[in-house]
C-alpha positions in Angstrom: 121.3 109.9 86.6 121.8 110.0 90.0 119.7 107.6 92.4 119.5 106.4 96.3 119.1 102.8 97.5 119.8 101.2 101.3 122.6 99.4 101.0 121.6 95.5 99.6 124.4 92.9 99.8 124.9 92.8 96.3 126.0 96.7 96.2 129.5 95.9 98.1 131.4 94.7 94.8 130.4 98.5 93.6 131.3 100.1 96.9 134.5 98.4 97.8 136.7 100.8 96.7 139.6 101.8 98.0 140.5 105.6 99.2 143.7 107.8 99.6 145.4 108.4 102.7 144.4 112.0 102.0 140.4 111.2 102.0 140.7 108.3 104.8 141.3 110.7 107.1 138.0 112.5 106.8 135.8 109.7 106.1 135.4 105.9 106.0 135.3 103.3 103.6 132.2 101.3 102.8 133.6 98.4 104.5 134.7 100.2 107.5 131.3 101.6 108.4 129.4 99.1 107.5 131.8 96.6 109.5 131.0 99.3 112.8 127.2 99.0 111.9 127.5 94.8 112.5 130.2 95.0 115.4 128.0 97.8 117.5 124.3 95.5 116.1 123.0 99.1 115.5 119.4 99.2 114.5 119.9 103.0 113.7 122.4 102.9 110.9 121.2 103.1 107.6 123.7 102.3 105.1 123.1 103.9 101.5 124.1 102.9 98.1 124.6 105.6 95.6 124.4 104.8 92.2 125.3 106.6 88.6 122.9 105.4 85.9 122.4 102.0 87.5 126.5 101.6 88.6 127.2 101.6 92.1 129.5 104.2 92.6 129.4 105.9 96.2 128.0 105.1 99.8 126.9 106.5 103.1 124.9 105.9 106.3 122.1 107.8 107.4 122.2 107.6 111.4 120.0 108.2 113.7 121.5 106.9 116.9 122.9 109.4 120.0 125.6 110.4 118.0 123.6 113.2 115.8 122.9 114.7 119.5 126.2 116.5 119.6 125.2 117.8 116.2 121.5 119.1 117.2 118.9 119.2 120.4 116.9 117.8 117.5 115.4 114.3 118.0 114.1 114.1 114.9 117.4 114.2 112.6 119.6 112.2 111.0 123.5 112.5 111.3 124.9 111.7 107.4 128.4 109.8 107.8 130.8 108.0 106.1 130.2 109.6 102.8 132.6 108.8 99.9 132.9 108.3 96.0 134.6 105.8 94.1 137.7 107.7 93.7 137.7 106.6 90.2 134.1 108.6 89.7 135.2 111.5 91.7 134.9 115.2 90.1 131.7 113.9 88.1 129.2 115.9 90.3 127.8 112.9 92.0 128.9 113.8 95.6 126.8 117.2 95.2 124.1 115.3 93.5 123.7 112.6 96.1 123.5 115.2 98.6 121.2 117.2 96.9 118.8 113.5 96.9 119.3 113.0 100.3 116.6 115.3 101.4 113.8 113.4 99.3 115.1 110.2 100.1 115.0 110.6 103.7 111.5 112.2 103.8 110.5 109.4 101.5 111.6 106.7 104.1 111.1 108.3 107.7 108.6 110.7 107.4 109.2 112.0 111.4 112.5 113.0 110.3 112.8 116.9 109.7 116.3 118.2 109.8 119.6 116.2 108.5 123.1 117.0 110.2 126.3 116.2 109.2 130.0 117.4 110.7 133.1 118.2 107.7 136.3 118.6 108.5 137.8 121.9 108.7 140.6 120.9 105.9 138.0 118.8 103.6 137.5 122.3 102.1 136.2 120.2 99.2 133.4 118.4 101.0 132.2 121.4 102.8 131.7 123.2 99.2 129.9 120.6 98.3 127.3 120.5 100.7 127.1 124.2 100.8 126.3 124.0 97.1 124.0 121.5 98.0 121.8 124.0 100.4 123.7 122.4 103.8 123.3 125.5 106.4 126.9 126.1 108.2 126.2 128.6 111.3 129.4 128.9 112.9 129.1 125.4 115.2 131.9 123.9 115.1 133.3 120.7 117.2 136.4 118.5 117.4 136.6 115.5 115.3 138.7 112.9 115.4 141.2 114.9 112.4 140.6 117.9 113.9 138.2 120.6 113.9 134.5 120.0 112.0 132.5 122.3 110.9 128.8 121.5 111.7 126.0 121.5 109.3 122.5 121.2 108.8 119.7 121.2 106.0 116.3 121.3 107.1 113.4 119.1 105.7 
């Protein structure tokens, strides 16, 4: 069973995993973004632990700083970054099923919030799958990330 948390202190045993060169570039590790949410003191970040029957096993941010404007002209959205998966967990489903949470979760904890955003890279064709599986809206926006070209997606609350 799949379930969402914010991020405690005593998750980042369970989330310090490491990642392949391969999924590095699309994403960042636990530590990573949760090291950018301290050096930037960012009171919009959100980090999230994901956990498989009580195991922490993934991790995220839900952000709702500036950033999610090049995403949407919607104010009232989150941006969903630095998603990954204990590599070790991986092909289990629990990617899709997180995201498939997310939605809940976020109108469970800011109820103002209405729309969630995230960008995939165009050559993560296994992430954007999985959030099209998991009722993300793709509507041809697309932007320049920092591997290349992103496809821009949406789900609305």
């Amino acid at each position: 069973m799949i379930h969402l948390e914010f991020f405690k202190q005593e998750h980042l045993s369970g989330v310090s995993y490491a990642l392949d060169e391969h999924q590095m570039r699309f994403t960042a590790t636990a530590q990573q973004a949760l090291q950018s949410i301290s050096e930037r003191d960012d009171d919009d970040a959100f980090p999230v632990t994901i956990f498989e029957n009580g195991t922490p096993v993934g991790f995220f941010v839900l952000d709702f700083g500036k950033d999610k404007l090049e995403l949407t002209d919607n104010e009232n959205s989150v941006l969903v970054r630095s998603l990954s998966v204990n590599p070790q967990m991986q092909g289990k489903g629990i990617g899709k099923a997180a995201m498939l949470r997310v939605g809940d979760f976020v109108k469970d904890q800011f109820r103002t919030c209405n729309e969630i955003v995230l960008a995939v890279n165009q050559k993560n064709d296994s992430a954007y799958h999985i959030y099209l599986q998991a009722g993300y809206i793709y509507d041809g926006k697309t932007r320049i990330g920092r591997s290349g070209p992103q496809y821009l997606m949406y789900k609305k609350l």
